[in-house]
C-alpha positions as CSV (number, residue, x, y, z in Angstrom):
1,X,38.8,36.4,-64.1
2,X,38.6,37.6,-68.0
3,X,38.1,41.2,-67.3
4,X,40.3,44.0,-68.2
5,X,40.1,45.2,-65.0
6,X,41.7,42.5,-63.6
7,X,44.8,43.0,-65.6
8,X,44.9,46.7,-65.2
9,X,47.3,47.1,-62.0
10,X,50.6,48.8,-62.1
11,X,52.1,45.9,-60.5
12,X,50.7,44.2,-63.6
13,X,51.4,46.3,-66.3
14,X,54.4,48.5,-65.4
15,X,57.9,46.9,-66.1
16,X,59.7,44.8,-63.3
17,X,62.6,47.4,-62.6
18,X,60.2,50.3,-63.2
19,X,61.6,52.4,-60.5
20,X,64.9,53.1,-62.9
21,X,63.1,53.3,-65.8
22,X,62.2,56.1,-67.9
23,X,58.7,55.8,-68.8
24,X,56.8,58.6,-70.8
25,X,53.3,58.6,-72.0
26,X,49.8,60.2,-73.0
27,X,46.9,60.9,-70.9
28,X,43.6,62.2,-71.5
29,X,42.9,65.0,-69.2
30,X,39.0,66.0,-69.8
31,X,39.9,69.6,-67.4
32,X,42.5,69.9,-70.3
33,X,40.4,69.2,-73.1
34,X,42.6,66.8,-74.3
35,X,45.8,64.9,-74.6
36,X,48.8,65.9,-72.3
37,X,52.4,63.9,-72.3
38,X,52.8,62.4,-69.0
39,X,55.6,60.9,-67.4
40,X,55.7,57.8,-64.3
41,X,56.9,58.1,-61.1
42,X,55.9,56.6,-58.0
43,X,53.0,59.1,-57.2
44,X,51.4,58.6,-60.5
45,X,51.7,60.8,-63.7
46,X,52.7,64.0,-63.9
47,X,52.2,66.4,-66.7
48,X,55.2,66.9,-69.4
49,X,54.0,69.8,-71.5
50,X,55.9,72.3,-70.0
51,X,59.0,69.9,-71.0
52,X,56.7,69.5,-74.6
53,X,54.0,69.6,-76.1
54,X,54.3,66.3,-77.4
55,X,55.7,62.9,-77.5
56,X,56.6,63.7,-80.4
57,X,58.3,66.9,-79.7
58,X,59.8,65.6,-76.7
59,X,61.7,62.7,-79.0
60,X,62.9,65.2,-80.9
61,X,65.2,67.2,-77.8
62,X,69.1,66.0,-77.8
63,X,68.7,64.3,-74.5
64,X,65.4,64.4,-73.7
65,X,65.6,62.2,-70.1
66,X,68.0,65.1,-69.2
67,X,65.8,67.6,-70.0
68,X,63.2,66.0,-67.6
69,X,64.9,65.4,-65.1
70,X,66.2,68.9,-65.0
71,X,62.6,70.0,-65.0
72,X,62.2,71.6,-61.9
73,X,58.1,71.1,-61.5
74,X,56.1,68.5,-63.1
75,X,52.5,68.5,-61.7
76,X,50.6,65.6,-60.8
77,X,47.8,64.6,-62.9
78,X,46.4,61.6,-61.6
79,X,47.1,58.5,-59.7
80,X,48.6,55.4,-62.0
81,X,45.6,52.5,-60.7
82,X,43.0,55.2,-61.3
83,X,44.3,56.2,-64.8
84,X,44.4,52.3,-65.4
85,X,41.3,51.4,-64.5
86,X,39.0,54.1,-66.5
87,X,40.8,52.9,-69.6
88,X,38.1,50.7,-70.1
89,X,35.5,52.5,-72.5
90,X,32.6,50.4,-70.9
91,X,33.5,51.6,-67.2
92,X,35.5,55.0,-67.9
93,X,34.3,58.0,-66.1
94,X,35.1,60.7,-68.7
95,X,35.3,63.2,-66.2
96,X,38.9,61.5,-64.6
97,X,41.8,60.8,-67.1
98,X,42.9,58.0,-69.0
99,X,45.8,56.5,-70.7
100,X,45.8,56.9,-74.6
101,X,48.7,55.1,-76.8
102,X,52.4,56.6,-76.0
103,X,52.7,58.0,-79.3
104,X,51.2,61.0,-81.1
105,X,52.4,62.4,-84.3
106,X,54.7,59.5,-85.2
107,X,54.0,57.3,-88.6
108,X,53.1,54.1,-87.7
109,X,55.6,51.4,-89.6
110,X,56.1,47.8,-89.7
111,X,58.4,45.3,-90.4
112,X,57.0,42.4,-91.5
113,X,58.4,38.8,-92.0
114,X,61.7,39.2,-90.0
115,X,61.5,35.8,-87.6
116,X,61.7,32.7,-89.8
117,X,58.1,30.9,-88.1
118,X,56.4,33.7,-89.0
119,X,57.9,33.7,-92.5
120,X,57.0,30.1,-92.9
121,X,53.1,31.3,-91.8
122,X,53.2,34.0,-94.5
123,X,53.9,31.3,-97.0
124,X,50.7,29.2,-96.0
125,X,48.6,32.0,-96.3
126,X,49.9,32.5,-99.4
127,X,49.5,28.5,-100.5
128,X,45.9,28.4,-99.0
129,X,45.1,31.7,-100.5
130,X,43.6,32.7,-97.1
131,X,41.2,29.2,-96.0
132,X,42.3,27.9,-92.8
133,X,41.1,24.9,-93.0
134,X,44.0,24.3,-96.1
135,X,46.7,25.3,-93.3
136,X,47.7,22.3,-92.1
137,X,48.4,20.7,-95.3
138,X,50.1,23.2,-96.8
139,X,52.0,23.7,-93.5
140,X,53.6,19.9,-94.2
141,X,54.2,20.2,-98.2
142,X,55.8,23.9,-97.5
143,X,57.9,22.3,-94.4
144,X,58.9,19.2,-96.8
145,X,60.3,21.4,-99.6
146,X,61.9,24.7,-97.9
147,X,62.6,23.0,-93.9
148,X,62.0,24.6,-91.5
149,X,65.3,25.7,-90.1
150,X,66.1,28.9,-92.1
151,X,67.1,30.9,-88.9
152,X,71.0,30.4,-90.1
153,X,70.5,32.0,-93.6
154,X,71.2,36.0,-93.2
155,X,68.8,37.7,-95.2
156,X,70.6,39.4,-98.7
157,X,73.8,36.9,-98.2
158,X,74.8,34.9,-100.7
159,X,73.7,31.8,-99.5
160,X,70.0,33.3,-98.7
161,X,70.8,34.2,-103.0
162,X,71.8,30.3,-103.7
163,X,68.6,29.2,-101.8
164,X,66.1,31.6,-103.6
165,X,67.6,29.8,-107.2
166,X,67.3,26.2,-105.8
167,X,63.6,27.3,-104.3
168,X,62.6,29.0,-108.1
169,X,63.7,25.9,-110.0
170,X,61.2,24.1,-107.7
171,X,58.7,26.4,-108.1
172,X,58.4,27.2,-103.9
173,X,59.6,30.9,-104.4
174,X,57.1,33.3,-102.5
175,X,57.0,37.2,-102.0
176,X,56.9,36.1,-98.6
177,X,60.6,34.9,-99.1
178,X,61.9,37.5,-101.2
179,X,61.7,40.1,-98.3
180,X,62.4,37.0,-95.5
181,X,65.8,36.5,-97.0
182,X,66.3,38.7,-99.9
183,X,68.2,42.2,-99.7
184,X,64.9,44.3,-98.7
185,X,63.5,44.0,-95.5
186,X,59.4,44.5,-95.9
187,X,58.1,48.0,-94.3
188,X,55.0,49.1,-94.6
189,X,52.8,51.8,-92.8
190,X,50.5,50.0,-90.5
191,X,48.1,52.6,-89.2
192,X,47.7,56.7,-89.2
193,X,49.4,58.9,-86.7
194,X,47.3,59.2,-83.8
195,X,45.3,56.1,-84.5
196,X,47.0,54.0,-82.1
197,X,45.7,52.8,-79.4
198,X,46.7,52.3,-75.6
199,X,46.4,50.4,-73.1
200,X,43.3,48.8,-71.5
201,X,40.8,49.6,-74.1
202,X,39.4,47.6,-77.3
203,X,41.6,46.0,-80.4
204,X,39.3,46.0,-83.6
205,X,39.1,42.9,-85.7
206,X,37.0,43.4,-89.4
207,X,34.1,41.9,-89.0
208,X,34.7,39.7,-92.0
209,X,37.3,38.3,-91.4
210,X,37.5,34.4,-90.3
211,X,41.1,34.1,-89.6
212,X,43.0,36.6,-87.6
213,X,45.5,36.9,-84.8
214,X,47.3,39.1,-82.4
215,X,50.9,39.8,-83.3
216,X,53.1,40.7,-80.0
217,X,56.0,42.7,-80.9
218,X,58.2,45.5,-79.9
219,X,57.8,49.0,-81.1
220,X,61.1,50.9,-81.7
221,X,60.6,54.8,-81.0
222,X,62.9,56.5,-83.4
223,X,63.1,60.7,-83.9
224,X,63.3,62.5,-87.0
225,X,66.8,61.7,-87.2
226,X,66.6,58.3,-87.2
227,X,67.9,57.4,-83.9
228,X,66.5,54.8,-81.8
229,X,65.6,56.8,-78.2
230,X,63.0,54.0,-76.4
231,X,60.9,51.0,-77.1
232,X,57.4,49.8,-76.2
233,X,55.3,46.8,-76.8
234,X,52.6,46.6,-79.3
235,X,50.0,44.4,-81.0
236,X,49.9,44.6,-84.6
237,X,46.6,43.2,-85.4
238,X,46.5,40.4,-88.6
239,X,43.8,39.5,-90.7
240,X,45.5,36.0,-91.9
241,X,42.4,35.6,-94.8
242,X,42.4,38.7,-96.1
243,X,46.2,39.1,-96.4
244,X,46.2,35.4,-97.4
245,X,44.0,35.8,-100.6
246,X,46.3,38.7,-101.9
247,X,49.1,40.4,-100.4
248,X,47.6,43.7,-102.2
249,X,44.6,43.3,-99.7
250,X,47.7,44.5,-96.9
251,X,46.1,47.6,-96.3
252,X,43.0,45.9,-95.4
253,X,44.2,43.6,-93.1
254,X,46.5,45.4,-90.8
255,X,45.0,49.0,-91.6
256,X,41.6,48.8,-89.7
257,X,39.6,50.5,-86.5
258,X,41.6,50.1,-83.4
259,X,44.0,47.5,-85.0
260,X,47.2,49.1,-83.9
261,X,48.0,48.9,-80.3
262,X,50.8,50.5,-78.6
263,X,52.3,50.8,-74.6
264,X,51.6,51.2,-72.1
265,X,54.4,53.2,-72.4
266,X,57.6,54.3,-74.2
267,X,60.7,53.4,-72.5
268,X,63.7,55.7,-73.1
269,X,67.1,54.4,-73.3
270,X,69.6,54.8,-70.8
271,X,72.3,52.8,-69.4
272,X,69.9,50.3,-67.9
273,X,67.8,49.7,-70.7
274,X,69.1,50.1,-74.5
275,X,69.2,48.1,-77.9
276,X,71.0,45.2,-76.5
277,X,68.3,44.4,-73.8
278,X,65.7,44.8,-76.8
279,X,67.9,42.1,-78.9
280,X,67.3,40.1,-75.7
281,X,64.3,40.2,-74.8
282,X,61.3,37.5,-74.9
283,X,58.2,38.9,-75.7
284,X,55.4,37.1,-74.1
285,X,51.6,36.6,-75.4
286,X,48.1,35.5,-73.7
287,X,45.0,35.1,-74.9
288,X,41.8,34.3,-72.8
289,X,38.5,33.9,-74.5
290,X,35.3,34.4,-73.1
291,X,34.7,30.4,-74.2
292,X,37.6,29.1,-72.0
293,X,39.8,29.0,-74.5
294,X,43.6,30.3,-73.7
295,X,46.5,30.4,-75.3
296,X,50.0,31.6,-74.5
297,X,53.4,31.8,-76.5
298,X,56.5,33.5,-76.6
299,X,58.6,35.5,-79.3
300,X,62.4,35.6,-78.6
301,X,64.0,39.0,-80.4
302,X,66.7,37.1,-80.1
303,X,66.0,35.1,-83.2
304,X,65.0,37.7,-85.6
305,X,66.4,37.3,-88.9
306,X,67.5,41.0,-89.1
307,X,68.8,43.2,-86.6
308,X,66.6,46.2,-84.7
309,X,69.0,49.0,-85.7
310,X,69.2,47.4,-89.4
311,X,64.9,47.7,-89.6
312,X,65.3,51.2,-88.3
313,X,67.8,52.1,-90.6
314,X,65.4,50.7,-93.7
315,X,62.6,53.0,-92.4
316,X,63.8,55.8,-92.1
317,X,67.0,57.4,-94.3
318,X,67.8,59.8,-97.2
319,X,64.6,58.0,-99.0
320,X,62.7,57.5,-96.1
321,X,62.4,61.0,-94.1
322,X,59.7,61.2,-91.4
323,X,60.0,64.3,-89.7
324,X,57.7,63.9,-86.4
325,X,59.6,60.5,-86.1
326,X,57.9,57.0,-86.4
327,X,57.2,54.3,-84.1
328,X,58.2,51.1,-85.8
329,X,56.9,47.5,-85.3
330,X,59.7,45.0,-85.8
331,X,57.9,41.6,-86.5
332,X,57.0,38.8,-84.5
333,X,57.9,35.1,-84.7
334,X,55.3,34.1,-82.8
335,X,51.8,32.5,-85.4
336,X,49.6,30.8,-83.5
337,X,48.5,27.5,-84.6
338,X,46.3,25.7,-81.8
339,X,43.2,24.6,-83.1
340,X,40.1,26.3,-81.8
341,X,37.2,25.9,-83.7
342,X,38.2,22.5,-85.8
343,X,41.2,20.3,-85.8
344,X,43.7,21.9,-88.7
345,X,42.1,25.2,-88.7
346,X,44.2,27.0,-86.2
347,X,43.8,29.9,-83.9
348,X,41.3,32.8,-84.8
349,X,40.0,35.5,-82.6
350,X,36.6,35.8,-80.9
351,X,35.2,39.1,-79.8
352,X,35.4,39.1,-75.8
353,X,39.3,37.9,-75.8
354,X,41.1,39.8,-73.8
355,X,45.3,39.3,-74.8
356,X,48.3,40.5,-73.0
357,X,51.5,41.3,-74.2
358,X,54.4,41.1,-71.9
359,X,57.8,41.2,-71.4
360,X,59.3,42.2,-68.2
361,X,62.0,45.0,-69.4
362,X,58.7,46.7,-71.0
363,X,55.3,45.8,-68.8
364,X,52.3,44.3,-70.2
365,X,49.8,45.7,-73.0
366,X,46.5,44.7,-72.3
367,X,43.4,44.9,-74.8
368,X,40.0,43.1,-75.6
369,X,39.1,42.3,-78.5
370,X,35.9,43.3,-80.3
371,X,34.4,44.3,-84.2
372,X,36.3,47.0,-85.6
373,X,33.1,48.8,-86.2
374,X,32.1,48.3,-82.4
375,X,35.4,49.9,-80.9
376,X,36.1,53.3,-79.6
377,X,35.6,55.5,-82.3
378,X,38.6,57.5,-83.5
379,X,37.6,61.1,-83.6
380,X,40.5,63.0,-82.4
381,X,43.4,63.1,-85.1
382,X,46.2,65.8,-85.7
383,X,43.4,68.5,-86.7
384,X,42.1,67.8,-83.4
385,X,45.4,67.8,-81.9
386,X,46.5,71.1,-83.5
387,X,43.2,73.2,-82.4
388,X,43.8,71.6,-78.6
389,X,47.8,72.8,-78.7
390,X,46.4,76.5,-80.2
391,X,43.9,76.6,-77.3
């Protein structure tokens, strides 16, 4: 089936060695009036507020999976299938919680063109100025000029410097490139704090937009002092035209209702699980359409062009300061290309899809895909969140 409900189990979404992971959360708690911190365990989720307040907060402690596990009563909030399955807006019984995003206060920042095939996408964009139906040509003249087999060119080296002069002299230099190899790596702020959204519910498209795409990545969780503490998976939701006709349009395509999704949870680091099994890890994407349609790919982190804690380190630093932390999106390689509505045109979303994000260190991140004016409204920011903490 093609439901959300079908892929809302926790054998489905949790990770496969989740019974020594870490796993920390938000929940919606309707007795509470709002959102509470949660943490996993085999029971279900149990309330972290007495550890802190919020995710946020809780990033911010020295050692914060010491902290809870020295935390001598955590009470149970709700069973894990139950908080799954009234995710769903269309089926949720407001009066029993929910999962919301992992994250709270955090700024929401991306990295963009770090994987070289994603890099190489950008670039078409840019040649079609946004019409898909040009992408297939100007996928073969870009590939017959530039190659594509830049994954051995480190970005702000001297030989990524050498190849930017022989690419201006043939007139094939891009913005795209500049921050693919150049010096800079490309951050930008891809959503609001508290605008994320979680697991099981609806990922907003613009409702003009005829060329769009999921993006599966991993989502570093990094405090106010710029260390890396956990990771998630998220979805950073691309409007290919829009971006495509001008890069100043970015806001608008990656800045929209319900385009940011993040979880289902944030994994803290520990000596299981740190920034080496990130480097490693294959992040997996599905999409099913309410057509028939499906398509599936991987992203392997371990071909990105820059490294995690080198992304991390150009977010956030003596320029950059962030003090309720950020979550940061590191890219994908993966751009999908399989025809669906006309051969040369590529993929494009259609409301109804429902995609999953997976990788089995992290679990699965499962959305459907509708207009961003037909999503879950977003009514509850930080004002919201400061007038439920006072109460």
């Amino acid at each position: 089936m093609n439901t959300l409900r079908d892929r809302l189990s926790p054998g489905a979404v949790l990770p496969a060695d989740h019974g020594s992971a870490t796993l920390i959360g938000r929940a919606w708690v309707p007795q509470r009036g709002g959102p509470v911190p949660v943490l996993v365990r085999e029971d279900g989720l149990h309330d972290l507020s007495a550890v802190a307040r919020t995710v946020s907060e809780l990033l911010e402690l020295a050692w914060p999976r010491a902290v809870i596990a020295a935390a001598a009563d955590l009470p149970r909030i709700a069973g894990l299938a139950d908080a799954l399955a009234n995710c769903d807006p269309l089926t949720r019984d407001t009066t029993q919680p929910w999962l919301l995003a992992p994250c709270d206060l955090q700024a929401l920042k991306a990295a963009g063109v770090t994987f070289v095939a994603s890099m190489l996408e950008r670039v078409i964009e840019e040649q079609t100025r946004g019409d898909a139906s040009r992408a297939e040509a100007a996928r073969k003249a870009v590939v017959a000029v530039i190659g594509d087999n830049l994954s051995s060119v480190r970005p702000g080296s001297p030989e990524a410097a050498r190849l930017k002069e022989v690419l201006v002299a043939q007139g094939m230099w891009s913005q795209y490139l500049e921050v693919g190899i150049g010096p800079d790596a490309e951050i930008f702020t891809k959503s609001q704090p508290m605008s994320a959204v979680g697991v099981g519910v609806e990922v907003g498209i613009h409702r003009g937009s005829q060329w769009n795409n999921p993006e599966p990545e991993i989502v570093l969780a990094i405090n106010s002092r710029g260390e890396v503490v956990g990771a998630a998976l998220g979805n950073d939701v691309n409007l290919r035209d829009f971006e495509g006709r001008s890069a100043l349009l970015l806001g608008k395509a990656k800045d929209n209702n319900a385009s940011c999704a993040i979880g289902p949870f944030i994994r803290l680091f520990d000596d299981r699980f740190g920034i080496d099994d990130v480097r490693s890890c294959d992040v997996m994407l599905r999409v099913d359409g309410l057509d028939g349609f499906e398509l599936s790919g991987s992203s392997s982190m371990s071909k990105i062009s820059r490294d995690p804690l080198d992304l991390a380190a150009q977010a956030i630093g003596a320029n950059h300061r962030y003090p309720d932390g950020l979550m940061l999106f590191m890219g994908t390689m993966f751009a999908p290309t399989k025809d669906r509505y006309g051969p040369g045109q590529g993929f494009t979303h259609a409301v109804g899809d429902v995609v999953t994000v997976h990788t089995p260190r992290l679990g699965a991140l499962v959305n459907r895909v509708n207009h961003c004016d037909k999503t879950e409204p977003w009514t509850f920011g930080v004002g919201a969140l400061i007038a439920h903490l006072t109460r």
